[in-house]
N, C-alpha and C positions, 0 to 999 in steps of 0.2 A: 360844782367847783367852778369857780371862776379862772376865765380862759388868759394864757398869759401871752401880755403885748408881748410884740418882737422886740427884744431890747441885743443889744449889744453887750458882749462877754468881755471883758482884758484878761490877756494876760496877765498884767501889772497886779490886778486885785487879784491875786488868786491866796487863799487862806484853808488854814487846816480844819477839818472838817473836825466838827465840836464834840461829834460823837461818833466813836468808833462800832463794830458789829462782830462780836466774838462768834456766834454762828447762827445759821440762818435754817428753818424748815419750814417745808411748802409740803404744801396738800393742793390736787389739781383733780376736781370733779368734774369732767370734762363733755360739755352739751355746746353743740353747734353755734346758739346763738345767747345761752347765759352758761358760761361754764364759773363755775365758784372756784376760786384762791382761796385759800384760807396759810395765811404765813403765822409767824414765831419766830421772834427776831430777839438775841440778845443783847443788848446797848450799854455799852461802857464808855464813862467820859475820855474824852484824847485830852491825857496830858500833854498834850503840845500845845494847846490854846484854853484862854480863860472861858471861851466862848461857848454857853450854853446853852443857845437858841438848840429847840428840836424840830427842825422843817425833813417833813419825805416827798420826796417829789412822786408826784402821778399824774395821771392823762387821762379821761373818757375813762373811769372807774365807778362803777354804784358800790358804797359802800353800806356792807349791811351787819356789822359789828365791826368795834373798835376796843379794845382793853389795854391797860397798861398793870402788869402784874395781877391782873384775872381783875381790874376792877373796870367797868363798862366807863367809856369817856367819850364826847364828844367833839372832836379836832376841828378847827377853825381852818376855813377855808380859804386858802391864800392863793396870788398868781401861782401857776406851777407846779402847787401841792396843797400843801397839810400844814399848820401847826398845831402843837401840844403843850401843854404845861406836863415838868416829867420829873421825877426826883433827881435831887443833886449825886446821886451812885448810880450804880448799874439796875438796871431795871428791863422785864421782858416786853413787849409789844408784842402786841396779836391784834390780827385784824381778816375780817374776810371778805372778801370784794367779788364784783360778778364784773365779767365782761365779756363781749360777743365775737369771738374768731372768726365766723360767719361775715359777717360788718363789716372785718377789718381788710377793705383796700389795699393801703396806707403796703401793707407790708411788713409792718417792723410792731415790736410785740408780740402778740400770740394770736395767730391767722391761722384757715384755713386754706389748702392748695388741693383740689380736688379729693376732698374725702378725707384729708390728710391733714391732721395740726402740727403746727410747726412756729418757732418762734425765728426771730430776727433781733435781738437785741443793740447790737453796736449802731450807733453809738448811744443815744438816749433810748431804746426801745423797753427799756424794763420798767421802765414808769409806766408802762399801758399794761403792764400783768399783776403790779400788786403794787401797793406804795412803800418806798425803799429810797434812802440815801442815794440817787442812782449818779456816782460819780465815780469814775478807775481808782481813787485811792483811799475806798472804802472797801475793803478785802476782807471774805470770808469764808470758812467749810459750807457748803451745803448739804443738806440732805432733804430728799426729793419724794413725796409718795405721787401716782399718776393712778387717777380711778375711771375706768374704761373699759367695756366691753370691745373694744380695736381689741386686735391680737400681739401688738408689738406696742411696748409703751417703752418708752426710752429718755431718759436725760444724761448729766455728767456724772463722771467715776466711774464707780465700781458699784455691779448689780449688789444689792443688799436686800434682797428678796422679793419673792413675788408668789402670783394665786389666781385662782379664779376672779380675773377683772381688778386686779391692782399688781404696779410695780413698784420696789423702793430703789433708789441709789444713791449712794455717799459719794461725795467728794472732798478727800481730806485736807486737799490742797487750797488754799485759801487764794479766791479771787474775786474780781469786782463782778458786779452785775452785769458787767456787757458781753460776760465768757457765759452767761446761762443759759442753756438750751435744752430743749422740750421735743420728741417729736412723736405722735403718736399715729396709727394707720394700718391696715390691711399691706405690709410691704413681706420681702422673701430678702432674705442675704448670701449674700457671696464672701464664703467665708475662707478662714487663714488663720495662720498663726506666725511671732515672726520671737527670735532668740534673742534677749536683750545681750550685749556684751556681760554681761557680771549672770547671764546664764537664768533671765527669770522666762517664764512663757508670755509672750502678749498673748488676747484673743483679737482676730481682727473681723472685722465686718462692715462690708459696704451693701445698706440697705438701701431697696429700690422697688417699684412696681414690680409684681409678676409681668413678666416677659421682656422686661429688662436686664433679667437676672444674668444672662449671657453676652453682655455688655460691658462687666465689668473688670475683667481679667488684668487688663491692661495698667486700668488705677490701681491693681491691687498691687501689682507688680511695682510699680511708681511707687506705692506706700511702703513696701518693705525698703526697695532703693533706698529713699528719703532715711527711713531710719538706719537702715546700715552705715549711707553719708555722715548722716547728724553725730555717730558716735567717734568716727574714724577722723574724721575733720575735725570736729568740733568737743569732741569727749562730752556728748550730752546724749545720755540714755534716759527713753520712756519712763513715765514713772507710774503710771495706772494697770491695773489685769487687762483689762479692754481697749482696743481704740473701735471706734467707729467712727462710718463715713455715712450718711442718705443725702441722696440725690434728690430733689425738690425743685418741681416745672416753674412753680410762681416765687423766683426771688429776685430780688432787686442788686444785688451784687456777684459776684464772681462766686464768693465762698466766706466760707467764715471759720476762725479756730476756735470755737465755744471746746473748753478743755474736755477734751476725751470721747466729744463729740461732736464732728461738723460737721458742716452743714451748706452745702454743695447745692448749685444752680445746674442741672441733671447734662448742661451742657457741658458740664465739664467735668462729667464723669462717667457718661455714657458712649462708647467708642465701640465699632465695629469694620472692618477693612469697607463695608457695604455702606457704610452711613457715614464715615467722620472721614472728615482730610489727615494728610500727613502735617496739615498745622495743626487740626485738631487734636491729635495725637500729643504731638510737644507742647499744646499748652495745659493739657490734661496732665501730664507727668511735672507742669513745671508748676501749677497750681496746687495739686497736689503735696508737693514738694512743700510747698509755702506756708501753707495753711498747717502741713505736718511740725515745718520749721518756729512757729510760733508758737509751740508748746516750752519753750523756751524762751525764746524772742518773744514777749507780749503775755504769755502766761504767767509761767515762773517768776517772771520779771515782766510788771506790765508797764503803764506809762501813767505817769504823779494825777496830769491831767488833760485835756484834749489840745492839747494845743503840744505836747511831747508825743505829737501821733507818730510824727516821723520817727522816734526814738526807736519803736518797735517796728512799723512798716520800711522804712529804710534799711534800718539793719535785716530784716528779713528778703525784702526784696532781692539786697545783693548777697543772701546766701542761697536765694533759691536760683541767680546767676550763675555762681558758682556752682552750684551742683548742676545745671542745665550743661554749664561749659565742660565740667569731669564728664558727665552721662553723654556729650554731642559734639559740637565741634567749637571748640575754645574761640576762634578766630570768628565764625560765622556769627555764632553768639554775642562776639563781642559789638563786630559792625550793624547786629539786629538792633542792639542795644543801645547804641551812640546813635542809631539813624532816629529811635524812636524818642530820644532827646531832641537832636537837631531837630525835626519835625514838628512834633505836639507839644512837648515843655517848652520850647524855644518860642513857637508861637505864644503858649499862655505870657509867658515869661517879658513878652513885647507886649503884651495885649491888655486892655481894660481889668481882667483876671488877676495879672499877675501878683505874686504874694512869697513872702520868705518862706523856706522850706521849712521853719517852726513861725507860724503865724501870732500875730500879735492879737489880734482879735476877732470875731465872727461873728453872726445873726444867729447861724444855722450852722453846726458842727459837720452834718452829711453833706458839703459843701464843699471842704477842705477833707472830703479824697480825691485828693487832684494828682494829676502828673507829678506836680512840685512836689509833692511831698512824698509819694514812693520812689518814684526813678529818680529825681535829682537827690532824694533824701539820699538813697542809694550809692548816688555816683558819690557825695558825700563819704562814705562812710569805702570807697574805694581808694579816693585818696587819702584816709588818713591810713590806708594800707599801705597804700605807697609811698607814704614820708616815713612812717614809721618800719617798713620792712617786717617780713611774713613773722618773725620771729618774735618782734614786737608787740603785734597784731596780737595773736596768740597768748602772749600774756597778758596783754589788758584786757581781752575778753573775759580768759580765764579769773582774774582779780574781778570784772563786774556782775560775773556771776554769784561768784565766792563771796562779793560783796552786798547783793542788792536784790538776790535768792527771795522771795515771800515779799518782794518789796512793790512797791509801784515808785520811779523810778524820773528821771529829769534828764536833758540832755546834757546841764552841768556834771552829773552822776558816773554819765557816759565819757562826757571829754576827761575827768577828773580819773578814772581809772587807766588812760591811758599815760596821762602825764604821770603819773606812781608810777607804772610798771615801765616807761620807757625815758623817764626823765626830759621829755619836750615840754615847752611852755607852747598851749594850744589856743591861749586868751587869740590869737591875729586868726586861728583858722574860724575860731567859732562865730565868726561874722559870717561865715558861711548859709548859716542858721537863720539869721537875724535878718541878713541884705538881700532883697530882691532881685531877679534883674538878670539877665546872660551878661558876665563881662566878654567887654570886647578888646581883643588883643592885635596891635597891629607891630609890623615886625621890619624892622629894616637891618641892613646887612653891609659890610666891608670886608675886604679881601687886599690884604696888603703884604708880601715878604713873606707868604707862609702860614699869616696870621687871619684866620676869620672869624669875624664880632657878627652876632646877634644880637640885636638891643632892640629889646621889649616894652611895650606901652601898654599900661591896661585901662580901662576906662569903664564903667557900668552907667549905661543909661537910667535917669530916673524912669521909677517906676510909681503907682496911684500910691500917694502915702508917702514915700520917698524921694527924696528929691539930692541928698546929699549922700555920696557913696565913698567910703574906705578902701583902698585898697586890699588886696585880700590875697591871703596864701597860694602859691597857682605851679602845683607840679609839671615842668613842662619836660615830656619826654623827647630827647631828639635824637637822632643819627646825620650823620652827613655821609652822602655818597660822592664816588670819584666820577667824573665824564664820562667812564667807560662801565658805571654800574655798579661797580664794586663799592659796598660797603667800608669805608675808610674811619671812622667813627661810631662803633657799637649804639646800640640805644641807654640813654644817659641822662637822667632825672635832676634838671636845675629846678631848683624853687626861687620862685618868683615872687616879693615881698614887697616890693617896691612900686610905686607908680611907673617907674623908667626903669631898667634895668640892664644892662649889657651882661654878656656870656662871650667869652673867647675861645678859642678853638689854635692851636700853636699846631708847629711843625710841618705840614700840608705840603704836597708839592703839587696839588694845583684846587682852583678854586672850585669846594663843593657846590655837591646841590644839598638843601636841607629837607630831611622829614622832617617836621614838626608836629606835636602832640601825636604823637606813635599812642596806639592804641587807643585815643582819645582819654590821654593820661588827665586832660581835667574840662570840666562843660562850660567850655569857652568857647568864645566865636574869634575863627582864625582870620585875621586879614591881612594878607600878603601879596605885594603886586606880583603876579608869576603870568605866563603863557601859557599858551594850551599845547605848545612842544615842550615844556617842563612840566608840563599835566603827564602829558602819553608817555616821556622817558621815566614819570615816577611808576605810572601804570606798567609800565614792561620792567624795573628794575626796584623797587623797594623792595626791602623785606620784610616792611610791617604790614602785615595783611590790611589792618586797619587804612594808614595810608595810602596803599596800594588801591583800596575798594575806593575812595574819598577822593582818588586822582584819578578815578574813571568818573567818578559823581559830579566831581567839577566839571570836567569836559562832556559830558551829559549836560547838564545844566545851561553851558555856557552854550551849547548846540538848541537849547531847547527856549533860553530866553531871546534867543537872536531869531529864530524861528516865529515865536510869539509876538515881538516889537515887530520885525520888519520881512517876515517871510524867507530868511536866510535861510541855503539850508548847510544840512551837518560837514564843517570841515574833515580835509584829509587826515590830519591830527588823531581826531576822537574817533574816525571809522577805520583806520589801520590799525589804533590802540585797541579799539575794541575785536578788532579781527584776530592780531595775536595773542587776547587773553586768553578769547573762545578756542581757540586751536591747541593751548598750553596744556596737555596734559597732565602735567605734574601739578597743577591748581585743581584744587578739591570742587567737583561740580557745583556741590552749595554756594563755594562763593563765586564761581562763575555767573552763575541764575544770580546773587546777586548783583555782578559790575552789567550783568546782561538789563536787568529789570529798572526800568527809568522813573525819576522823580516824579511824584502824581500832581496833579494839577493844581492842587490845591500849596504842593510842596512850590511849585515854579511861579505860583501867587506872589508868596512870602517871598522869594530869592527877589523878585523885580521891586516889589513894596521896600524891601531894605535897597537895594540899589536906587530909589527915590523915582519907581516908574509906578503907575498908578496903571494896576491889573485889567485885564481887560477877556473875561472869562471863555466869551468865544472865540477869542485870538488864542489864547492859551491851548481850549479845545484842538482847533485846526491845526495848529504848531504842532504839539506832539505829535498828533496825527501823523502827519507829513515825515515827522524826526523817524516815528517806527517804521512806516515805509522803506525811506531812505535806509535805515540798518538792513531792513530786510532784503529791498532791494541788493545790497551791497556784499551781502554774505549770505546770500540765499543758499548754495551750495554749502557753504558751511552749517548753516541751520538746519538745512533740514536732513545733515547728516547725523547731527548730534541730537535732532528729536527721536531719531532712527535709535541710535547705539544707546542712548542715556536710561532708555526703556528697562529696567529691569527685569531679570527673569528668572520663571519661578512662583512661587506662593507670595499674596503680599506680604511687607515686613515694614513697622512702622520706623525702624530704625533709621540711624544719623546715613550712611549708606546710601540706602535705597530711597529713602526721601530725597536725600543732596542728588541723586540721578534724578529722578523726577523731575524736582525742581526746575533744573536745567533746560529737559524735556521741555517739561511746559510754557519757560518761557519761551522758549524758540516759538513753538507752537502758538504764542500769543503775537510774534512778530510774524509768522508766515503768513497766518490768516489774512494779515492786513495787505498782501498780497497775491495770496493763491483762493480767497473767494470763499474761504474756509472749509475744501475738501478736506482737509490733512484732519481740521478737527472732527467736520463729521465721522470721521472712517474711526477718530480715535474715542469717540462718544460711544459711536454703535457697538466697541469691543472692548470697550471696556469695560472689567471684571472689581476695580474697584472705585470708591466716590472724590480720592481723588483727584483722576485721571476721566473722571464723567463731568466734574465741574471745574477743571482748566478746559477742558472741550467745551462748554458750555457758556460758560464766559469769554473763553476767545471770539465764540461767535454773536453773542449777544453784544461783544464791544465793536462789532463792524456789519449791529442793524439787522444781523440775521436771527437763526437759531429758532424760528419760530417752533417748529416741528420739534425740536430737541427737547427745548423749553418743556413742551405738552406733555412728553415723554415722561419726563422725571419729573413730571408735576403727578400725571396718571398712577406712575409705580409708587411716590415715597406718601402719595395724600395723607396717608396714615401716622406717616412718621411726623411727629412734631418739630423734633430738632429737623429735620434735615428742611422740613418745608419753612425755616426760616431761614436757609441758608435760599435755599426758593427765592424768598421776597426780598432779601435781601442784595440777591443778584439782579434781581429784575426790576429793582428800583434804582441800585446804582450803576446798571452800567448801560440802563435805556441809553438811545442815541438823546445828546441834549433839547434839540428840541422835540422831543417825547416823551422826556421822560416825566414830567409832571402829569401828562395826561395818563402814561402806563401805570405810574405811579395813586394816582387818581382810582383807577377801574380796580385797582388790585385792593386800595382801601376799602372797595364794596365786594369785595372778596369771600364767601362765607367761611371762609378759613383764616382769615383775617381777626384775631381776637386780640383786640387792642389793648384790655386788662393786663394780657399777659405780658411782664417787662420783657422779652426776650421776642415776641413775636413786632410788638412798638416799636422796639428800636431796632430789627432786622429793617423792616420797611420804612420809617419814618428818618430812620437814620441812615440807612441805605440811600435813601432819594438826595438827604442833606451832604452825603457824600461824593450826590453826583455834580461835581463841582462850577460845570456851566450851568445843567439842568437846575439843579439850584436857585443862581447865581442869574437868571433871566433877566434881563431888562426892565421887562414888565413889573416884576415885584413878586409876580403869582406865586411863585415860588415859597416866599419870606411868608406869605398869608397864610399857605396851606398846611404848613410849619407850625406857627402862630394856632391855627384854628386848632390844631390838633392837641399842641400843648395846653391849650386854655381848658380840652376835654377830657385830658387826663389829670390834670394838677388837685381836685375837688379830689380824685379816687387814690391818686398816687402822685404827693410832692415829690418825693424823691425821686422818680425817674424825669419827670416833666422837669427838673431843675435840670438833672443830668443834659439830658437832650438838650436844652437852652443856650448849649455852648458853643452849639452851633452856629452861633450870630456874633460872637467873643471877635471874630477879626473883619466886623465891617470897617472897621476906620480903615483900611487897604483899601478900598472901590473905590468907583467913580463918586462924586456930588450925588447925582441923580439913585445910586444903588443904596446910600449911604441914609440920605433921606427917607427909602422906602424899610431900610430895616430900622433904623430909630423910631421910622412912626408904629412898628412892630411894636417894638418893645415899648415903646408910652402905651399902646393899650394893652399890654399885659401887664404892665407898671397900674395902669386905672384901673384894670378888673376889680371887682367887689369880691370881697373872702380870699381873696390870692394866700396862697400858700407863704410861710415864713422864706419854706426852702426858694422857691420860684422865685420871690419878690428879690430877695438878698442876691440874687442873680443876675436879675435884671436890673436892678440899681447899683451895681459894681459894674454892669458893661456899657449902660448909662453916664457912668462916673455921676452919681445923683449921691 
């Protein structure tokens, strides 16, 4: 089969697929290094185009029979796939292909993960298991046989028999190739059942290694949640006997919703109070959640074609918020979630990367799972909750279900059932989709007689591709408060449609102060000339938690970039604000830990980059430095009361609770250190009874050069544990002192625990060191090379991770000349490299602008 050039996909050209697939059966002979396919495919023309070309796409396939209606054929070998001359009706294909799981690096397709076969289809992976239409709006039943002496043989649906070394299963629900999934293996399950509303029994099962099997209590718990939510919120009930969940050391993504069976990266399903953080935890219940959520969201209803990815991820994303914020704390959750905007989408969104939250076009599809397109797709799909109001909401959903049930689906599909069930015209928001870019909103103000004007400007930077930008729909939530604190002006949702825009505010008897975008009502950049004594009175007196955490963020920031330029250190302002947050008992610890916890280095980069100051990595370094001191310094007595009381007590409990105590705890503990020499952490490492009160100790001290001893300690106890010893390298690459960390970072790669195959152990260390933001970020270059050398050695075994990682280098244009030079000359040799990957290359010639 000849190998197909990297060409470029449009949106623009996208056309209906010539031939539809009434249903599909596989047979899976399953050997290490030739396991035989053999498929049965039924093929009916699509009345929706004249077009009868017959092309099936595949990959790395030996084909060793071909037939069309039982007679033997020869398919013509084209880029990508297959063609066939095929009758003008419905006709069956069969064909039986061999390929090697053993071989397969890569990931995606049908691999082995110690002993264990397992597929990865999304997004093109089905091409590498059998030849097949392999597009989302080619939708079909499967039915599955798996021939195997393993003990557990598993695909989607519902068991349909089984015996000595074969299993079958059905799936009557019709979907595309990239929900199919395979796993077979020596595993044990952790089982359940859970009550559909209309009264049917699920069976549940979360498959896993023996001696993992006491790990998984917690996901299951999260699973049943998830479904109690989905029906209570959303009136969307299970529809299979079965769900299952396996856990799988070697995968390349988070998780994955293959219908009725996922398929989980063991990280994020394996929890134990001894092994996993209290983030651990919530991201395990909130991924779970997600990946439950998209048996509706992306199943039921999947997406037309890959470029409607957001359609399904977006909308998913912000229901598995929403049930994060029901199951934890609404407010915390919410400032988790704007921070991780501001932050990393904000950055793409400025940066060589940047891309509409529905893309126009691509090299490489696994490329475009980007921030943009879950979290802003997300926030997306928050404000049209919020123009349309809950009640709205709820009917359009329900009409796109009702509507689009067995379909694969378009964002036109999406906005079009809102505007039916709510009567808005959505044509001005859906540029939302289309335009790149954070707009940026700046805000001026008057006060006259009573009367106070807001008038609004909004403006979007070009972005690669874009250069001309629309105004665009922009929910802005505000309140205004009196002098004395008091709330005078409720929060109040203007929409903003206009380039320029004024809001007035009458009857006032004196002149407010404003929140604006309370709850970060939409993903804009706010710029308003304010001081840092209208910072600390919004810190001591808003009522939007949001604004409130955002009014300590500023005066952090504005303490931290003054620190970094010119050695200033932290005003009275921000350390009296922050004195009376930490003391406010009636503020939920969670968000105290967060107005306590300070922008990271890489965040005070970007703040100076947009102010038009050109970063300076070890200035940045020392500056915080100094800033945490100074806190500590300054409410030392208060910190280290509240590391005292915040302690829970009692058995552990992953709960919203006793983690928001924690939390607090440990940041304290992460500023004490930086001046009591790190007693407080050692005492709380040595007694500590769970992991994640062993690695806020651990990392308190590793951030201030110490911990050697500690280090050894829980390197000695967990060796055996895989996840946690990536949590290991991952600490100890990113929070070496800067100039060490290249070199720690260095001896730990010749590590024999070090397995660099595995995605999860690579990007503990490799992406650990790249997050250590000076360490990095060196002078020298060392840094960029070591980076470089590493990607160049993974990319041949696994494009997809080595692209991932690459994104590391997305915001050189910030640095110095000299910085700037050494990462460009980076990427032209990974741009020159010979055989470069589709994924890799399309990465680096997008941060190129090539």
């Amino acid at each position: 089969m000849k190998d197909a050039a990297p060409q470029t996909i449009h949106l623009a050209d996208y056309a209906p697929p010539p031939w539809l697939v009434e249903r599909v059966e596989l047979t899976f002979r399953l050997a290490p290094t030739a396991t035989r396919v053999l498929s049965r495919i039924r093929f009916v023309p699509n009345p929706a185009t004249s077009d009868r070309r017959f092309f099936l796409h595949g990959e790395g396939l030996k084909t060793l029979s071909a037939r069309i209606d039982g007679a033997e054929v020869t398919p013509r070998e084209v880029p990508g796939g297959i063609e066939a001359d095929v009758p003008d009706g419905a006709f069956t294909w069969e064909a039986e292909v061999e390929v090697d799981p053993a071989g397969n690096t890569a990931l995606e397709g049908l691999y082995m993960s110690n002993g264990m076969y397992c597929t990865q289809c999304e997004a093109e992976g089905f091409r590498k298991i059998t030849w097949y239409p392999d597009r989302p709006d080619v939708m079909a039943p499967f039915r599955v046989r798996i021939e195997s002496d393993l003990p557990v043989l598993l695909s989607n649906g519902n068991p349909a028999g089984s015996g000595d070394g074969w299993a079958e299963w059905d799936d009557p629900w019709p979907k595309p190739a990239y929900l199919f999934a395979l796993v077979a293996g020596d595993l044990v399950a952790h089982r359940d059942t859970f009550v559909t509303m209309s009264g049917r029994e699920v069976a549940l099962g979360i498959w896993v290694r023996a001696g993992d099997e006491d790990r998984c209590a917690f996901a299951m718990e999260a699973l049943k949640a998830s479904m109690r939510w989905d029906e209570e919120v959303y009136g969307r009930e299970y529809d299979l006997d079965v769900f299952n969940i396996v856990a799988v050391d070697d995968f390349n993504m988070g998780a994955m919703e293959n219908k009725g069976l996922n398929i989980f990266n063991s990280a994020l399903v394996l929890a134990s109070p001894d092994t996993a953080t209290d983030a651990t935890f919530e991201r395990i219940e909130a991924v779970i959640a997600h990946e439950y959520f998209h048996n509706w969201t992306g199943n039921r209803v999947t997406c037309r074609d890959w470029f409607q990815l957001c359609l399904k991820e977006g909308l998913t994303v912000y229901r598995d918020q929403q049930f994060t914020s029901d199951m934890r704390s609404a407010a915390v959750k919410r400032i988790e979630d704007a921070s991780l905007m501001r932050t990393r989408q904000f950055r793409e969104d400025g940066g060589p990367l940047a891309h509409p939250v529905r893309p126009e076009s691509f090299v490489e599809i696994n490329n475009f799972y980007t921030i943009t397109v879950y979290e802003k797709g997300a926030e997306l799909i928050g404000m049209l909750k919020r123009l349309v109001g809950d009640d709205g909401y709820r009917k359009a959903v329900d009409l796109y279900f009702q509507r689009h049930d067995g379909e694969a689906a378009t964002i036109e599909d999406w906005l079009a059932a809102f505007e039916e069930a709510t009567g808005r015209d959505l044509s001005q928001f859906k540029l939302w989709y289309s335009q790149a870019g954070t707009p940026r909103l700046t805000v001026s103000e008057q006060w006259e007689d009573g009367t106070y004007t807001l008038t609004f400007r909004q403006e979007t930077p070009p972005t690669p591709g874009q250069t001309d930008k629309q105004p665009l729909v922009i929910p802005l939530a505000v309140g205004l408060l009196n002098p004395n604190g008091d709330e005078v002006v409720p929060t109040t949702v203007l929409e903003m449609t206009k380039e320029e825009q004024s809001f007035t505010f009458d009857g006032l008897a004196s002149r407010p102060v404003p929140s604006i975008l309370r709850n970060f009502s939409a993903p804009v950049r706010l710029d308003r000339a304010t001081t840092d004594a209208e910072r600390a009175f919004l810190l001591a007196h808003d009522t939007d938690p949001y604004n409130k955490w955002d009014a300590g963020r500023a005066l952090a920031m504005s303490a931290l970039t003054a620190a970094a330029t010119d050695g200033t250190a932290p005003g009275a302002d921000y350390l009296d604000g922050l004195g009376r947050t930490l003391r406010d008992e009636t503020l939920d610890p969670a968000f105290r830990a967060l107005v306590l916890s300070l922008p990271s280095e890489d965040e005070i980069a970007q703040a100076l980059h947009a102010a038009g100051t050109t970063p300076d990595p070890d200035a940045i370094h020392a500056g915080r430095r100094a800033v945490q001191e100074a806190i500590a310094g300054a409410h030392e007595a208060t910190l280290a009361d509240l590391h005292e009381r915040m302690q829970p007590t009692g058995p552990y409990r992953p709960d919203a609770d006793d983690a928001g105590r924690r939390s607090l705890a440990n940041a304290a503990l992460a500023l004490l250190t930086r001046i009591d020499g790190g007693a407080r952490a050692r005492t709380q490492f040595a007694a500590a009874d769970n992991m994640t009160q062993s690695v806020a100790a651990l990392a308190a001290l590793l951030a201030i050069g110490a911990g050697e001893d500690q280090s050894q300690t829980y390197h000695d106890r967990w060796q055996g544990e895989r996840l946690v010893m990536d949590r290991w390298f991952g600490l100890r690459a990113g929070l070496a002192p800067a100039e060490q960390a290249l070199d720690t970072t260095q001896e730990l790669a010749r590590h024999p625990a070090f397995h660099w195959k595995t995605p999860n152990r690579f990007r503990a260390l490799v992406g650990g060191f790249a997050n250590n933001h000076a360490g990095f970020h060196r002078a020298d270059g060392r840094g960029y090379e070591f980076v470089t050398d590493w990607l160049l050695k993974l990319d041949p075994l696994n494009p997809q991770t080595a692209a991932g990682m690459s994104k590391v280098f997305e915001t050189w244009g910030r640095y110095d000349a000299e910085r700037q030079g050494k990462i460009r000359a980076c990427l032209r040799r990974i741009a020159g490299t010979d055989r470069l990957s589709r994924d890799l290359g399309e990465m680096v010639q997008r941060m190129l602008g090539d």
